[in-house]
C-alpha positions as CSV (number, residue, x, y, z in Angstrom):
1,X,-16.7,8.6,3.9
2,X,-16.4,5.3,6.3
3,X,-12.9,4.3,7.1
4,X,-12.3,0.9,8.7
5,X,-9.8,0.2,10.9
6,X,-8.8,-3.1,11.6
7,X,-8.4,-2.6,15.8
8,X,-6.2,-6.3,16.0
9,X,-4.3,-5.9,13.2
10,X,-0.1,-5.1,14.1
11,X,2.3,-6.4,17.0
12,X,1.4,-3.6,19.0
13,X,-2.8,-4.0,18.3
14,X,-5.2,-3.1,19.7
15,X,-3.4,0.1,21.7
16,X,-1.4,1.3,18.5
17,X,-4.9,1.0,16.5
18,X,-6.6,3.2,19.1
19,X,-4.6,5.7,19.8
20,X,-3.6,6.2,16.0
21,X,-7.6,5.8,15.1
22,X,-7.5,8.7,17.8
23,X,-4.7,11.1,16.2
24,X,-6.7,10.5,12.6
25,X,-10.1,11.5,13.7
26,X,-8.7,15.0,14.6
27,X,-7.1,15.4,11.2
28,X,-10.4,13.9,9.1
29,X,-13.4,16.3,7.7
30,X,-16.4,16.3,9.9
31,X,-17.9,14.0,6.3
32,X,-15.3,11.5,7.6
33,X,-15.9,9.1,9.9
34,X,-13.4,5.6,11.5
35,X,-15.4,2.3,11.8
36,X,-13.4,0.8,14.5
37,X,-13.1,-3.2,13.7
38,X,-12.7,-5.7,16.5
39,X,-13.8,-7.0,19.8
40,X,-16.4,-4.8,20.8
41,X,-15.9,-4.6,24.7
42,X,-11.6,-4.2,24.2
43,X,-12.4,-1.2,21.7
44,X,-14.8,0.4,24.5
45,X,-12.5,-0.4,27.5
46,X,-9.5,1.3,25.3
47,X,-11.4,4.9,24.2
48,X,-13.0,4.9,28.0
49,X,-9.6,4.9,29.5
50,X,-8.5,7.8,27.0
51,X,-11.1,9.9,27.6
52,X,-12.3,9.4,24.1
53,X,-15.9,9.8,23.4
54,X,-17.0,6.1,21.5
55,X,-19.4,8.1,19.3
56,X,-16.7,9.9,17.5
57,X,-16.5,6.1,16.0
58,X,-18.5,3.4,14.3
59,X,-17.9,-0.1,16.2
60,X,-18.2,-3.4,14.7
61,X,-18.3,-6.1,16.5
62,X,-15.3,-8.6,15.4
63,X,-14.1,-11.5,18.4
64,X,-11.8,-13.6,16.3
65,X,-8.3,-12.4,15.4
66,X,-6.1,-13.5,12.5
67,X,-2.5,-14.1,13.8
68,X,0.8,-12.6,12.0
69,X,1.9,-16.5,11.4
70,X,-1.2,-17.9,10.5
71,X,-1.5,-19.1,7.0
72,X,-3.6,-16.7,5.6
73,X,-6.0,-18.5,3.0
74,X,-6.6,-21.2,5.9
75,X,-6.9,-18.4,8.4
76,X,-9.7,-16.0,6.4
77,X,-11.5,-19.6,5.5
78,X,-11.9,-20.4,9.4
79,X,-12.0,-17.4,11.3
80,X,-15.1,-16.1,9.5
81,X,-15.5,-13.3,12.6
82,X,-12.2,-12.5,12.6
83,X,-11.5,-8.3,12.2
84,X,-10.1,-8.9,8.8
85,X,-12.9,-11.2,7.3
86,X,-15.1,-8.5,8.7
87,X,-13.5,-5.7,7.6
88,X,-13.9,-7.4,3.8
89,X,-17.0,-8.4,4.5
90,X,-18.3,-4.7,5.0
91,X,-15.6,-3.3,1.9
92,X,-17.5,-6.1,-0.2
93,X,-21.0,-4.7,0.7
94,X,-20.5,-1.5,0.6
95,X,-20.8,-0.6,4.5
96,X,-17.7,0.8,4.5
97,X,-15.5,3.0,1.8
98,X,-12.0,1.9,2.9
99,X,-10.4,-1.1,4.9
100,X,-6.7,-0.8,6.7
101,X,-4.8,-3.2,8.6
102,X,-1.2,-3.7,10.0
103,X,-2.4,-7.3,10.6
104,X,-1.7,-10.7,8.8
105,X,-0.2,-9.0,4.8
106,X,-0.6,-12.7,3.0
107,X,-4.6,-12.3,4.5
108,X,-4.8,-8.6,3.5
109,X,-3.5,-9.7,0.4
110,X,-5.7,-12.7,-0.7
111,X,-8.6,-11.1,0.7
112,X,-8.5,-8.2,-1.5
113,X,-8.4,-10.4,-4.5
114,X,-11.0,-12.8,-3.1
115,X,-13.5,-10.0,-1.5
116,X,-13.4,-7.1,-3.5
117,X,-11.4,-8.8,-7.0
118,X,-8.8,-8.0,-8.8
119,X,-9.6,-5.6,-11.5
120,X,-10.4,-7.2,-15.0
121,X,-7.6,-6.7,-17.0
122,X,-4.8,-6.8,-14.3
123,X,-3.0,-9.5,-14.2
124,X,-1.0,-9.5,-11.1
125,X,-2.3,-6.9,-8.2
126,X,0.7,-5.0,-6.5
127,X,2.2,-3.4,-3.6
128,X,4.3,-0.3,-3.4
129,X,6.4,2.0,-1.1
130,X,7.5,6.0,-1.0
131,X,11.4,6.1,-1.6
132,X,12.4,10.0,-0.2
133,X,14.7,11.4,-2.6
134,X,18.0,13.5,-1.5
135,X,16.5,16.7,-3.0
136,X,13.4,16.7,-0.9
137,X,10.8,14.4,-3.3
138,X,10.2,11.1,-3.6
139,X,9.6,8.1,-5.8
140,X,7.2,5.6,-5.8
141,X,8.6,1.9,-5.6
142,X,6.5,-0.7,-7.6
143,X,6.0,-3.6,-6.7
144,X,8.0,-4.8,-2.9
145,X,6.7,-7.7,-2.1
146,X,3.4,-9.1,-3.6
147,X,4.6,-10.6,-6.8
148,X,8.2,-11.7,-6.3
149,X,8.9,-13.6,-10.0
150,X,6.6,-10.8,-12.1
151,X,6.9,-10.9,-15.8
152,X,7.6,-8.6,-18.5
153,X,4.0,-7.8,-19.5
154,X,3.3,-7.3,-15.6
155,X,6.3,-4.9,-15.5
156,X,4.4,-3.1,-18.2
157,X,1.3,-2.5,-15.9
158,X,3.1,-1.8,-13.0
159,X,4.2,1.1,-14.9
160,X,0.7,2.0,-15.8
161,X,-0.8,1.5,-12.5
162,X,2.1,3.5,-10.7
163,X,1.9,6.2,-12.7
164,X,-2.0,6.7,-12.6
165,X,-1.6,6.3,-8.6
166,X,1.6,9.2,-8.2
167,X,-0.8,11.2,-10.0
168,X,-4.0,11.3,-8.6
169,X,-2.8,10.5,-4.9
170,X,0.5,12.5,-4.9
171,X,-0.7,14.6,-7.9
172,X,2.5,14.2,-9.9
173,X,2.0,15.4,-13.5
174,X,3.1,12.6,-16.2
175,X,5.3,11.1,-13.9
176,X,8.3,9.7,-15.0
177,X,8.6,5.5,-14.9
178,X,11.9,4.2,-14.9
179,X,12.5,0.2,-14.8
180,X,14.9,-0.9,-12.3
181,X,18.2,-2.7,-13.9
182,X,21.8,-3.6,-13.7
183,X,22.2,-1.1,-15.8
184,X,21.0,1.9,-18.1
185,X,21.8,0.4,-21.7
186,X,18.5,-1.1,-23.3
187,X,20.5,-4.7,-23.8
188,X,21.0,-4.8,-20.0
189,X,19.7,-7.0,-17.3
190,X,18.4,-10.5,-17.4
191,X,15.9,-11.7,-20.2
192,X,12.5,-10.2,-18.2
193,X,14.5,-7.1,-17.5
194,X,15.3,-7.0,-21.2
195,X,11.6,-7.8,-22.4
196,X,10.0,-5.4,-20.1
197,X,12.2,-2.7,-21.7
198,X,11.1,-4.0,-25.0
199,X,7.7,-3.3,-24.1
200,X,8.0,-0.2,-22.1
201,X,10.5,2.2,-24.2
202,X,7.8,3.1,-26.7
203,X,4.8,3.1,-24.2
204,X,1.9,5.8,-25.1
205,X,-0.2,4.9,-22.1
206,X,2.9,6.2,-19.5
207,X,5.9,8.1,-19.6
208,X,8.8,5.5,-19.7
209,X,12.5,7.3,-19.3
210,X,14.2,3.9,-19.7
211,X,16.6,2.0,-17.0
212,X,17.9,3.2,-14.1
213,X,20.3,1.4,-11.9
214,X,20.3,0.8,-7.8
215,X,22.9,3.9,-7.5
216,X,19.7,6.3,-9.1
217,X,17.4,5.1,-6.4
218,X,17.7,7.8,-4.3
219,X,18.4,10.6,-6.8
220,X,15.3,11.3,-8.0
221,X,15.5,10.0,-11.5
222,X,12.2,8.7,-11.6
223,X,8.6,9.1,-10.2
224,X,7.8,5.6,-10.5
225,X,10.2,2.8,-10.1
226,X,9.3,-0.4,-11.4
227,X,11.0,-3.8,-10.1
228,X,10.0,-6.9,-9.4
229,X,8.5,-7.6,-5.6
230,X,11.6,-9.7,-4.7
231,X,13.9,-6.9,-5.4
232,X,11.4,-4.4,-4.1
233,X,11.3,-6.1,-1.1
234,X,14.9,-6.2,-0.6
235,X,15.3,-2.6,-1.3
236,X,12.9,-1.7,0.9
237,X,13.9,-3.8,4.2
238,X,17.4,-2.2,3.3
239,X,16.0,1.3,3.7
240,X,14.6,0.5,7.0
241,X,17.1,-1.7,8.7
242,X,19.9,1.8,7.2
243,X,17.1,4.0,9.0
244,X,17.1,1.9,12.3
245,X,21.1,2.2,12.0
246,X,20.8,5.8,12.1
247,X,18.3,5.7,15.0
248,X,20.3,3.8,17.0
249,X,23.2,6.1,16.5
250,X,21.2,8.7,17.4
251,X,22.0,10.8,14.4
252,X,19.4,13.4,13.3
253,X,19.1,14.7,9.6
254,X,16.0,15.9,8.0
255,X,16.6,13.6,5.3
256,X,17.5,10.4,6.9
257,X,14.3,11.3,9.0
258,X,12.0,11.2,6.1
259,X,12.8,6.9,5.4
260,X,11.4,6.3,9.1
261,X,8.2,4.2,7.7
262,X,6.2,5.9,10.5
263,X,5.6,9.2,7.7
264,X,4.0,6.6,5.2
265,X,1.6,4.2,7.1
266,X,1.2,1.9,4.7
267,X,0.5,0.3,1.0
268,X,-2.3,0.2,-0.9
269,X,-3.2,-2.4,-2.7
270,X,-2.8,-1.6,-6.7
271,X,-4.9,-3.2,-8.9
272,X,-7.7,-4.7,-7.0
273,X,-11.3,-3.2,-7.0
274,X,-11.4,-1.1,-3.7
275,X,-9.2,0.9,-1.2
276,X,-7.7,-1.6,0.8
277,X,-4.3,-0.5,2.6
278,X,-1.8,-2.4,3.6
279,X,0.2,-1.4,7.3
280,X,3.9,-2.4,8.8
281,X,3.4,-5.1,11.2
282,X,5.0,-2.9,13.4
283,X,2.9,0.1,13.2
284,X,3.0,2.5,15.9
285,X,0.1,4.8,16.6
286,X,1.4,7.8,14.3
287,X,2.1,5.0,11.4
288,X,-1.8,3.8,12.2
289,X,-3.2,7.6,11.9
290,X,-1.1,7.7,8.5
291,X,-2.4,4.3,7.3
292,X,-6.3,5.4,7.6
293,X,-5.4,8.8,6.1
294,X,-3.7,6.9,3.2
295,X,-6.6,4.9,2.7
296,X,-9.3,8.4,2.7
297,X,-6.8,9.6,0.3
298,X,-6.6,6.2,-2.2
299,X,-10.4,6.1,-2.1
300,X,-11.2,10.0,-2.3
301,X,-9.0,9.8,-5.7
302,X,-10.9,6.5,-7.2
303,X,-7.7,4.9,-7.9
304,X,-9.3,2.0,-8.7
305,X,-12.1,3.5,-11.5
306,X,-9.3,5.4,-12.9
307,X,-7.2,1.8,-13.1
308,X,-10.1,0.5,-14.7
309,X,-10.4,3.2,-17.2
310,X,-6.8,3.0,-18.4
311,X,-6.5,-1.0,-18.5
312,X,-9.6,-0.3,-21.0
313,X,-8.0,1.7,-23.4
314,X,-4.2,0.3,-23.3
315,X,-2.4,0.8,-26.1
316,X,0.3,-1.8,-25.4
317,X,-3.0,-4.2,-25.4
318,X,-1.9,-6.3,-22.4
319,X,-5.4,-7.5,-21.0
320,X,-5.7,-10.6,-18.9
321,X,-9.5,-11.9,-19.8
């Protein structure tokens, strides 16, 4: 398959992108290959002075760069040869199987929808992040960011689309969904909260367990943990500001080591009709190699036919036309 990298995407771009598009080509099949994104003579200059053989990569030419503050429907409209346009550009046509960046998120965002579309059916695509659990799993957060004021009947497909990515990427069998909530009584919670149970509790198209509370998060109660993305977000910039804590303190635990974000490399995003991942602005190069393996993995599993599939035969029958 053809992984593209944006090479400009991330504070630390376009070093961090090399040298993680570097550490991923030794870990890919020889069927795999990284289509390096960006201006051509800075991705030359950058494999030359590692050593690094430019064949091992495609390169695509790319001059324009969208910055981390630009606004990022203005930005993709006027920086038509900028890495991330391009990038979609190729994911659109089929010249490339994946697309990842640790650039602009509101750009990656709306160009997913835009380029590639939402799926029909979805109504609101969304982000997610792996929450290590004490006992040595995880759980996957749904959504952290992308849809801050998500409704009940979106609630009820972030269940369905968490649960068919745990278990085709992370190959979870009939992973447990758990909505997030003040509490676990059925009456608890504010009125979405309260609807979304409503339409979860007797779900056929996922395994819904019922509420669990902020205290749970980390006690591997659930599989898939379904929020909205404001408190997603939170909960996630908690975990890594409490990581960064323990850094600084110089405290090593092979638990607390497993919320460094640098293990993950990124979201995808759910929902829309391609791999596209989504990086940390601050991506290093081992968070880079992880982002393009994420994005093999996401497409290698046809997360987004299998979406497609189940949004076509939903029992709870909530289809956006």
């Amino acid at each position: 398959m053809r992984i593209g990298l944006d090479v400009m995407g991330g504070d630390f771009a376009p070093v961090a992108a090399i040298d993680g598009a570097i550490l991923a080509a030794k870990e890919l099949s020889s069927s795999d290959k990284i289509i390096l994104i960006g201006p051509e003579d800075v991705i030359r200059s950058l494999l030359h002075e590692r050593g690094c053989d430019a064949s091992t990569f495609g390169i695509v030419h790319a001059p324009d760069v969208i910055e981390m503050g630009e606004h990022a429907t203005r930005a993709l409209s006027r920086k038509p040869e900028s890495s991330i346009n391009v990038g979609f550009h190729m994911l659109k046509h089929k010249k490339i199987d994946s697309f990842a960046s640790a650039g602009n998120s509101g750009a990656m965002l709306v160009g997913s929808i835009f380029s590639v579309n939402t799926i029909q059916g979805i109504a609101r695509p969304c982000t997610s992040a792996i929450i290590p659990q004490e006992d040595g799993g995880f759980s996957l957060l749904v959504d952290v960011g992308t849809n801050p004021d998500a409704k009940s009947d979106v609630f009820y497909q972030f269940g369905l689309i968490g649960s068919i990515y745990v278990q085709n990427v992370y190959r979870v069998n009939n992973p447990r969904v758990a909505l997030l909530n003040i509490g676990h009584e059925e009456e608890k919670g504010n009125l979405t909260t309260q609807s979304a149970f409503h339409l979860m509790k007797d779900s056929k198209d996922f395994n819904f367990v019922g509420n669990i509370e902020g205290r749970d998060i980390l006690q591997n109660k659930a599989d898939v943990i379904v929020c909205d993305g404001f408190t997603g977000n939170i909960i996630l910039k908690l975990i890594e500001s409490f990581y960064s804590i323990i850094e600084k303190r110089k405290i090593s635990d092979e638990y607390f080591n497993r919320l460094n974000y640098e293990n993950y490399g990124g979201t995808p995003v759910l929902g829309v009709n391609g791999a596209v991942v989504i990086g940390h602005g601050i991506s290093n190069d081992i968070a880079i190699k992880n982002m393009v393996l994420l994005g093999r993995d996401v497409y290698k599993a046809k997360i987004a036919t299998k979406i497609k599939h189940a949004i076509l035969n939903l029992t709870g029958g909530f289809i956006v036309e």
